[in-house]
N, C-alpha and C positions, 0 to 999 in steps of 0.2 A: 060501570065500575070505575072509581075513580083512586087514584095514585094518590092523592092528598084530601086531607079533611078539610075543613069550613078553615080553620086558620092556616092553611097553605104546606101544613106541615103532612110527611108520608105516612098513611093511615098503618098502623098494627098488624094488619094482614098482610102488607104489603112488605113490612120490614120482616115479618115471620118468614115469605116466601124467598126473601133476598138471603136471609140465615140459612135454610134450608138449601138452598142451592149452594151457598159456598161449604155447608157441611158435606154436600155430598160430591162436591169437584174435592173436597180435600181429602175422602176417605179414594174416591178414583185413584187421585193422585199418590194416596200411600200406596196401596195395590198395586198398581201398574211398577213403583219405583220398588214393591219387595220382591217380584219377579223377572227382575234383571239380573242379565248371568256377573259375572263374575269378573275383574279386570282381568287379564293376565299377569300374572304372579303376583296375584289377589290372594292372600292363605281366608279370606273369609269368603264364605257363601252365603244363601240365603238358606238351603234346606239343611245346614248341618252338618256333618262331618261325608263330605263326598268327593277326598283324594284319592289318588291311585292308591296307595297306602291301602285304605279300605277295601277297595276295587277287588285287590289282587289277592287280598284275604279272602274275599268271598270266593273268587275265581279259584281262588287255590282249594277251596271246601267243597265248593261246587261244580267246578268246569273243566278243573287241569285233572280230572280221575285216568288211569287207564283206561285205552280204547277212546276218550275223548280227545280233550284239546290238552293234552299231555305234552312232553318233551319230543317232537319230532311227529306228533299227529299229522296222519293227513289231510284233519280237519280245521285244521288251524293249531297253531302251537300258543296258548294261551301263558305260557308259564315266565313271559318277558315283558317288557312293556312295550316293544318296537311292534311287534306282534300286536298283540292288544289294541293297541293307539290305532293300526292300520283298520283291522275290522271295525274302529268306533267311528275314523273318519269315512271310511265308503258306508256305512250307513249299516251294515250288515248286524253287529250290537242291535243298534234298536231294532230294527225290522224282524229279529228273530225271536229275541225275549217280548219285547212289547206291541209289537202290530200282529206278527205270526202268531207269537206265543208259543214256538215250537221248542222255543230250549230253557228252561232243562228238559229234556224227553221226559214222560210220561215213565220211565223205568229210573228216573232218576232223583234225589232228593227235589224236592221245589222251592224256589227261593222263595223268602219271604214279603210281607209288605217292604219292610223294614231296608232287605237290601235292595228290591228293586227301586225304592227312592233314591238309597248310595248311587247305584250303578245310573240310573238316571240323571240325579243332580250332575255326576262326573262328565256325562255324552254330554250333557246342556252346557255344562263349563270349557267344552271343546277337550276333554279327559286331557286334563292337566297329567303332567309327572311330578307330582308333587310332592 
């Protein structure tokens, strides 16, 4: 196989394959660059609207109930952000909604698609207080 035809010039198939590759370094390169968190006091994200603002909505519908992570629980006090923030930086957030999958209990509303992308986008952005 040869790179160039009879008049020295790069044959058709060869220019087809040099296109195809810079198509697909440059869709790489979109992807890789739409999956990047967030600067700090960055107000945009990539997955949407995923502030504490949101967060603490959900938390408040879902998490802060009596007997849970209410006013003075002693499972975590969910109803602050100092609180919140703490559980999201030791890892405890993700590990229990999304590896465990142990919260919301089983007796208790379930989040949905919807907010676990919020509550997720927020961990990935280092849960901003925004």
């Amino acid at each position: 196989m040869s790179f160039f035809d009879e008049q020295g010039k790069v044959t058709p198939r060869i220019k087809l394959g040099i296109l195809c590759f810079i198509y697909i370094i440059s869709g790489i390169i979109v992807i890789l660059n739409s999956c990047k968190k967030a600067a700090p006091g960055d107000p945009h994200t990539t997955t949407g609207d995923c502030d504490y603002h949101a967060v603490s909505s959900i938390v408040a519908q879902k998490c802060s109930l009596s007997g849970c992570h209410n006013s003075g629980a002693t499972f975590g006090d969910f109803t602050n952000y100092n609180a919140l923030k703490a559980r999201a930086d030791n890892g405890r957030i993700r590990l229990n909604v999304f590896e465990l999958k142990i919260m919301p209990p089983a007796n208790a509303d379930t989040l949905t698609a919807e907010e676990k992308e919020t509550i997720k986008c927020w961990l990935d952005n280092d849960a901003p207080q925004n």
